[in-house]
DSSP file (Angstrom, degrees, kcal/mol; ACC not computed):
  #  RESIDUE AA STRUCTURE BP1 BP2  ACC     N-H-->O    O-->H-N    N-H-->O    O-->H-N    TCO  KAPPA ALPHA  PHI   PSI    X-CA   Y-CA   Z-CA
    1    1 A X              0   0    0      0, 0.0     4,-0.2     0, 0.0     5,-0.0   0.000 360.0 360.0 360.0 -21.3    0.0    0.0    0.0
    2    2 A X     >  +     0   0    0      2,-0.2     4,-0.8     3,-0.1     5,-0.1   0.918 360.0  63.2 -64.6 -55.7    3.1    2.4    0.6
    3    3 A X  H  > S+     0   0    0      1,-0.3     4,-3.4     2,-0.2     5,-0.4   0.853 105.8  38.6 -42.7 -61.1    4.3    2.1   -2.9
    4    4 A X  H  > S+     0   0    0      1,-0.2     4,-0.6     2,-0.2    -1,-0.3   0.705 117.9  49.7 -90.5  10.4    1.3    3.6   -4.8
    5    5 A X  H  4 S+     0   0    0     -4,-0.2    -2,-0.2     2,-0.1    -1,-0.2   0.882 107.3  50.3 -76.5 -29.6    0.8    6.1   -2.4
    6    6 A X  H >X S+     0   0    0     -4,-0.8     4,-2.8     2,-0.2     3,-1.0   0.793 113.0  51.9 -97.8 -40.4    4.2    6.9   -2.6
    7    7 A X  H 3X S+     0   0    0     -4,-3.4     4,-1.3     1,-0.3    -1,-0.2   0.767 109.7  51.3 -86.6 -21.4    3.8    7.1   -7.1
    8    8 A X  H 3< S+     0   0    0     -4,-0.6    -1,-0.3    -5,-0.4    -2,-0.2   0.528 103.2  50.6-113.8  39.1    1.3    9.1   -6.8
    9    9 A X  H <> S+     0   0    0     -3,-1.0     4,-2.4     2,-0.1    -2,-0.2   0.734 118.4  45.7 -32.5 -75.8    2.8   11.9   -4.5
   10   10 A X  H  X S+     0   0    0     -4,-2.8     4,-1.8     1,-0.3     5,-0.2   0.836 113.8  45.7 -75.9 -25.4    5.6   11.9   -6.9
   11   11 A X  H  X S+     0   0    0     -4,-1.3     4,-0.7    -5,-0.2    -1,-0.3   0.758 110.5  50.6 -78.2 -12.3    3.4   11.9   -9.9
   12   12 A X  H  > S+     0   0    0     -5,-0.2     4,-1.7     2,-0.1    -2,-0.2   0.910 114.8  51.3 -83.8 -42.2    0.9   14.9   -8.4
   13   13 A X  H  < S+     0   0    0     -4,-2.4    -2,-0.2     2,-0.2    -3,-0.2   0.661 109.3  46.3 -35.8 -46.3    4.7   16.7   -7.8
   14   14 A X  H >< S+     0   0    0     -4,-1.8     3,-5.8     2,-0.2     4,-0.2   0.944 116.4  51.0 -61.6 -90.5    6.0   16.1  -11.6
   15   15 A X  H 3< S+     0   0    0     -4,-0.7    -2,-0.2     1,-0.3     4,-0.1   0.479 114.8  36.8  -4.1 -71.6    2.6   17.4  -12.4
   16   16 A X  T 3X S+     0   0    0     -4,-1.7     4,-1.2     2,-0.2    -1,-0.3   0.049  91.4  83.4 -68.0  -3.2    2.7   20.5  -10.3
   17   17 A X  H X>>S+     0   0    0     -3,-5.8     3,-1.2     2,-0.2     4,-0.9   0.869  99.3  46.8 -78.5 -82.9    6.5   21.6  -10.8
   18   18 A X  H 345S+     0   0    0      1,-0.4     6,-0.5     2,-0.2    -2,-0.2   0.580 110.2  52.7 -30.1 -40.4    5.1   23.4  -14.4
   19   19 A X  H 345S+     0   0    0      6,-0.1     7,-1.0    -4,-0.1    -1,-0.4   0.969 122.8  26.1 -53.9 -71.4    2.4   24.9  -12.7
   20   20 A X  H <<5S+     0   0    0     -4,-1.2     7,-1.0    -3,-1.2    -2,-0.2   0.605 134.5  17.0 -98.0 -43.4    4.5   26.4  -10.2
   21   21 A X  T  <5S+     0   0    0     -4,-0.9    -3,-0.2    -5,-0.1    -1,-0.2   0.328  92.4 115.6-125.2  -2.4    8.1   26.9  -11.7
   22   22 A X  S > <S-     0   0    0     -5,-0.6     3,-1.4     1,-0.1     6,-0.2  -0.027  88.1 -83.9 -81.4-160.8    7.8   26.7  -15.1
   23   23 A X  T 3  S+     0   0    0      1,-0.3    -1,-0.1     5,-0.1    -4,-0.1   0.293 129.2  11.3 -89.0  16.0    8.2   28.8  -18.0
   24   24 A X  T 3  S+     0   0    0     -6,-0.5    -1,-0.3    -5,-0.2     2,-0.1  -0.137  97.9 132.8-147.9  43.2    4.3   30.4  -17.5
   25   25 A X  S X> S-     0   0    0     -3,-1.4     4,-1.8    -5,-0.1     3,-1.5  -0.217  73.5 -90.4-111.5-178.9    4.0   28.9  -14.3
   26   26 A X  H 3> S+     0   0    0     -7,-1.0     4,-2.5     1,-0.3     5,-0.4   0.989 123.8  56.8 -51.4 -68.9    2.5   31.4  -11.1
   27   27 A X  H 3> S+     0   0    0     -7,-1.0     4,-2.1     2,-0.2    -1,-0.3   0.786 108.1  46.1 -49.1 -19.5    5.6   32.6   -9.9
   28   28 A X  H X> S+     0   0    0     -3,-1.5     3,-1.8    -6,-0.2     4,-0.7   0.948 117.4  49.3 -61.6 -62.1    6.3   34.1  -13.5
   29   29 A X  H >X>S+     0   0    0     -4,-1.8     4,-1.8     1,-0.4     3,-1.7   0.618 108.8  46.4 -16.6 -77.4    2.8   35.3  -13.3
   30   30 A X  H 3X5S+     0   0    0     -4,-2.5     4,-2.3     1,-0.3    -1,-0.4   0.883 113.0  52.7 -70.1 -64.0    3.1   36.8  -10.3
   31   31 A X  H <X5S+     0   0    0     -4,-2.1     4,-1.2    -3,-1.8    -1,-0.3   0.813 113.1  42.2 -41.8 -38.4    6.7   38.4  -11.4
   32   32 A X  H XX5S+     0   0    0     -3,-1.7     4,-2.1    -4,-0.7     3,-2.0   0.990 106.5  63.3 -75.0 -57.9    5.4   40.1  -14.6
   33   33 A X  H 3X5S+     0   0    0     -4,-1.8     4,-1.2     1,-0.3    -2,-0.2   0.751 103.5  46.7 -28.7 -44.9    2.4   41.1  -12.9
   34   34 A X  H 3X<S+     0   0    0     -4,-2.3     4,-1.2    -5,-0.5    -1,-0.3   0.687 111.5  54.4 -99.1  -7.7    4.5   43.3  -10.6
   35   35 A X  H <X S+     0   0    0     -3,-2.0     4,-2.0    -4,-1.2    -2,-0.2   0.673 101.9  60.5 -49.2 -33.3    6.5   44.7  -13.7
   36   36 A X  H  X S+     0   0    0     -4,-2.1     4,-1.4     2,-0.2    -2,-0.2   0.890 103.0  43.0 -77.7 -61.2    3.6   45.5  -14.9
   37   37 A X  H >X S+     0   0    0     -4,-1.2     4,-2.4    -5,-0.3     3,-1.3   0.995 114.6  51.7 -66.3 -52.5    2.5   48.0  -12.0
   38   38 A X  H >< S+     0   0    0     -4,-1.2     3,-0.8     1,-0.3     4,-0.3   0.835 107.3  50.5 -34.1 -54.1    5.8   49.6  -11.8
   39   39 A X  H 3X S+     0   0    0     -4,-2.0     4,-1.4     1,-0.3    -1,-0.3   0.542 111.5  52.1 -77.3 -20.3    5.8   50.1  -15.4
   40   40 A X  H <X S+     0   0    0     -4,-1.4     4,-2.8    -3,-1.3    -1,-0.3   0.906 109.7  46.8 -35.7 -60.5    2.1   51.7  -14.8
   41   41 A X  H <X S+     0   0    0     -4,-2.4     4,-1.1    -3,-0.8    -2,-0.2   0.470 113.2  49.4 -84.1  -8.1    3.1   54.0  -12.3
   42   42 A X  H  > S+     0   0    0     -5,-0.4     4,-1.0    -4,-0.3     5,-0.4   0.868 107.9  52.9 -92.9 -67.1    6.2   55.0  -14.4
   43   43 A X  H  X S+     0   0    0     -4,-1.4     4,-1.7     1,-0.3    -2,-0.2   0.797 112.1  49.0 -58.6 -27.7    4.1   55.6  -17.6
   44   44 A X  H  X S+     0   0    0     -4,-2.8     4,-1.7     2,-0.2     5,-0.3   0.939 105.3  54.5 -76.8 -32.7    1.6   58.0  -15.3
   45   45 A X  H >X S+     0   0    0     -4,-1.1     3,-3.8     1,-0.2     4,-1.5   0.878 111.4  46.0 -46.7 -76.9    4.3   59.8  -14.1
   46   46 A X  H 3X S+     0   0    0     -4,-1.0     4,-1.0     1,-0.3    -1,-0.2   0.732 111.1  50.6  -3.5 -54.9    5.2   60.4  -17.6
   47   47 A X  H 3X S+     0   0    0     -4,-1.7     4,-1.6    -5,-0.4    -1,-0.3   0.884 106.3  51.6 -85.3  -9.6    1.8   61.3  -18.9
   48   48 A X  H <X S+     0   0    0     -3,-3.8     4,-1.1    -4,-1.7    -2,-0.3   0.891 111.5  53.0-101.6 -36.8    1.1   63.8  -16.3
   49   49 A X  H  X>S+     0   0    0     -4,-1.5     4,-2.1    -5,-0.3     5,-0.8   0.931 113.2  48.2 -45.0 -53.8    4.8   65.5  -17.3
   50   50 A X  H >X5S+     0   0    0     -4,-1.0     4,-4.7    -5,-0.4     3,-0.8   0.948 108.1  44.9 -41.9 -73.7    3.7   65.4  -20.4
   51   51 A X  H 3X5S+     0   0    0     -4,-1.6     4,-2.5     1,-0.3     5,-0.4   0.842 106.8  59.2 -51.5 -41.6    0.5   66.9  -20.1
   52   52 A X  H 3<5S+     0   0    0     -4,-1.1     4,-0.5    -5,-0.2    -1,-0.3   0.943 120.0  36.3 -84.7 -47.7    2.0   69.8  -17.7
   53   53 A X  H XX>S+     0   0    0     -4,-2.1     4,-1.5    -3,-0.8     3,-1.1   0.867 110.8  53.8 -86.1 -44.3    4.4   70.6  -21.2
   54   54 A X  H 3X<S+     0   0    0     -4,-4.7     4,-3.4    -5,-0.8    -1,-0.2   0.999 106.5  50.3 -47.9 -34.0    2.3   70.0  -23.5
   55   55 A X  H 3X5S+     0   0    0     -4,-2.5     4,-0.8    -5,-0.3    -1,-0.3   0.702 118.6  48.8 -75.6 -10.4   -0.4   72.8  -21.6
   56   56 A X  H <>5S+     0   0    0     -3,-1.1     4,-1.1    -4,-0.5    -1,-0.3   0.426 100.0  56.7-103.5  -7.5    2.9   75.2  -21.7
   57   57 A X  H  X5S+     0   0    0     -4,-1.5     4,-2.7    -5,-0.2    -2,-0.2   0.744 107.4  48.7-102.5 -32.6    3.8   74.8  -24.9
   58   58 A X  H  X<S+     0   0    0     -4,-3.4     4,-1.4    -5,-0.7    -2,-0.2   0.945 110.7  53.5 -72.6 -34.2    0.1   76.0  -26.1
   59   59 A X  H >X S+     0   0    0     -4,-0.8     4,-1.9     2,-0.2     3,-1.5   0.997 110.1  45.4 -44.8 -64.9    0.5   79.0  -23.7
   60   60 A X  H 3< S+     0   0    0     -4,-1.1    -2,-0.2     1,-0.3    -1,-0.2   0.810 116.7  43.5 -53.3 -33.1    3.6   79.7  -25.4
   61   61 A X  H 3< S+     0   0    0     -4,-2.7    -1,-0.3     1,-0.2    -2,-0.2   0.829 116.2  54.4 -78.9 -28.7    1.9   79.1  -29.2
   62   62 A X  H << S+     0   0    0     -3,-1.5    -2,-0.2    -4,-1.4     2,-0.2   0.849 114.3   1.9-109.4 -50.3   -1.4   81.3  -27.9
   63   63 A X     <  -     0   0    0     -4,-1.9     4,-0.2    -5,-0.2     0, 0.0  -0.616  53.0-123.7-140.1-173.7    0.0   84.7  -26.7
   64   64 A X  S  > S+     0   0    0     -2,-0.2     4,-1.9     2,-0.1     5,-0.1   0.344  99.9  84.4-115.0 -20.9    2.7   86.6  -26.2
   65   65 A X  H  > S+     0   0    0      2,-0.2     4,-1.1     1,-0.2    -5,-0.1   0.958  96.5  44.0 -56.5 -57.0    1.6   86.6  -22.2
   66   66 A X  H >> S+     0   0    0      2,-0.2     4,-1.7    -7,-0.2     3,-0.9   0.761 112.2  63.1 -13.0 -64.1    3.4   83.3  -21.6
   67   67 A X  H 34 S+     0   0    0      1,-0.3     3,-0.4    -4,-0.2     4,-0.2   0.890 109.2  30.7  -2.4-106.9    6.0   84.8  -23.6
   68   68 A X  H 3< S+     0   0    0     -4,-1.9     4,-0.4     1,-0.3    -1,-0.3   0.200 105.5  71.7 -82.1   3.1    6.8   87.1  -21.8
   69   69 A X  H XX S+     0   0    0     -4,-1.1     4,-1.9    -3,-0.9     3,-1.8   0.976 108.6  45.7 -70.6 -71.0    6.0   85.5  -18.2
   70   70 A X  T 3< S+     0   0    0     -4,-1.7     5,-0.4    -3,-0.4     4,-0.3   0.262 104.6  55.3 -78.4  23.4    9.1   83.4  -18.9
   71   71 A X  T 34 S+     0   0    0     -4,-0.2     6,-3.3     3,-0.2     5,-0.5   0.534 114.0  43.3-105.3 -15.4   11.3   85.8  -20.0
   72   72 A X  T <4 S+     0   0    0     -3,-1.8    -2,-0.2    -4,-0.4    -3,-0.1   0.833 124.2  30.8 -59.5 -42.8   10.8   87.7  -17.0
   73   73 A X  S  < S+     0   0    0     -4,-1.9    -3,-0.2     3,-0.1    -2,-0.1   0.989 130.5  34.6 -90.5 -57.3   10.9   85.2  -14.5
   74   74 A X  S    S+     0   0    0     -4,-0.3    -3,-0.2     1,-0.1    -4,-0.1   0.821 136.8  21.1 -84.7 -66.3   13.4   82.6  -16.2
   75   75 A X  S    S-     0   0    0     -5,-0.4    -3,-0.2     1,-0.0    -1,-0.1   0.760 100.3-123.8 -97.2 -20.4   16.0   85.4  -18.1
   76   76 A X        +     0   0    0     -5,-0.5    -4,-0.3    -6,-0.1    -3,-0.1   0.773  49.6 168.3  70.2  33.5   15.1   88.6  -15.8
   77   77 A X        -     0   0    0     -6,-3.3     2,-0.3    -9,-0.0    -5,-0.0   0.308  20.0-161.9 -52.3-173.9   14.1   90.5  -18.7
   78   78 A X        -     0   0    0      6,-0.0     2,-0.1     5,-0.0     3,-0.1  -0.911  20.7-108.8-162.1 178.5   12.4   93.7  -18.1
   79   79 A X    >   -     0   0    0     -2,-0.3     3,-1.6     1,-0.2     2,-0.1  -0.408  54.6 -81.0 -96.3 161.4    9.9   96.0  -20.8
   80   80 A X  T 3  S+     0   0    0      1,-0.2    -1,-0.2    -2,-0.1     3,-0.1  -0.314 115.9  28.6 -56.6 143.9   11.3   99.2  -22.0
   81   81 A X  T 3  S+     0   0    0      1,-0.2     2,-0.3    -3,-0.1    -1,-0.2   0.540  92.9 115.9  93.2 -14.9   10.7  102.1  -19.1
   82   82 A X    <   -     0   0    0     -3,-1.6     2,-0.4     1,-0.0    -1,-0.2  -0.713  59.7-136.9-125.5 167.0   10.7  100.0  -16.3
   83   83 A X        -     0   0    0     -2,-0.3     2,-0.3    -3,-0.1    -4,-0.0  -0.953  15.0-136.1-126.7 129.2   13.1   99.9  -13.4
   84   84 A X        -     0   0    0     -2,-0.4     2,-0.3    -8,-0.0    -6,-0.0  -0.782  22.6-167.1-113.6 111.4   14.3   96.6  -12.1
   85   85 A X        -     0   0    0     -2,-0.3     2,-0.4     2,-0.0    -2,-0.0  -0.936   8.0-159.3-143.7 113.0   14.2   96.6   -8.2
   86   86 A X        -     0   0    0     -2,-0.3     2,-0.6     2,-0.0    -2,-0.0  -0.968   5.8-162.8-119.6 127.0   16.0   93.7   -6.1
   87   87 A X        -     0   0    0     -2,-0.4     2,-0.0     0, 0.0    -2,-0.0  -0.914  14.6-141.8 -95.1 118.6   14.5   93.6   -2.5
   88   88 A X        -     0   0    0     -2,-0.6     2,-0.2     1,-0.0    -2,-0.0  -0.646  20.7-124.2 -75.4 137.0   17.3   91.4    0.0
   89   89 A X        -     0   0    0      1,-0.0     2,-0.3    -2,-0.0    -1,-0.0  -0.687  28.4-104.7 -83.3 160.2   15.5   89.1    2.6
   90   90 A X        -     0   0    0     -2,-0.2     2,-0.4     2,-0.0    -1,-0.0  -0.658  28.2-126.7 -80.3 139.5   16.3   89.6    5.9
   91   91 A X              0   0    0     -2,-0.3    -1,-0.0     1,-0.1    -3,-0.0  -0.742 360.0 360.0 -62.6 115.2   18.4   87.2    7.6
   92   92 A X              0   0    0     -2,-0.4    -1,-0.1     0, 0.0    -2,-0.0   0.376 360.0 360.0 -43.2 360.0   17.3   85.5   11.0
């Protein structure tokens, strides 16, 4: 009675190695599956950069306010006529 308990142990085991370790077996699963989110969470960062240039680059195409927000802020331009005023904070 030992013997075929014993063969079909090893044969439910044989069986179950593919399931478990083979080349589509859970653990890949389970490995891709958490590639898979990273590579989610990478590709929203990504679209929301994206988005955030893309929505600046149509300010920039639409007016000359954009324009001329980042050459003020970004180069320290200033318009003709106007006088360019640097305030120091105070130190603690």
């Amino acid at each position: 009675m030992r013997w075929p308990t014993l063969a079909l142990v090893v044969l439910v085991a044989l069986l179950q190695y593919p399931l478990w370790f083979g080349k589509g077996g859970w653990l890949r699963v389970w490995d891709v599956s958490r590639q898979l989110a990273a590579q989610r969470e990478v590709n929203h960062k990504l679209e929301t950069r994206n988005a955030a240039l893309d929505a600046e680059i149509r300010d920039l195409k639409s007016g000359y306010e954009a324009i001329e927000e980042r050459a003020r802020f970004d180069l320290g331009l200033i318009k003709q006529d106007e006088v360019f005023v640097i305030i120091p904070e105070r130190r603690p």
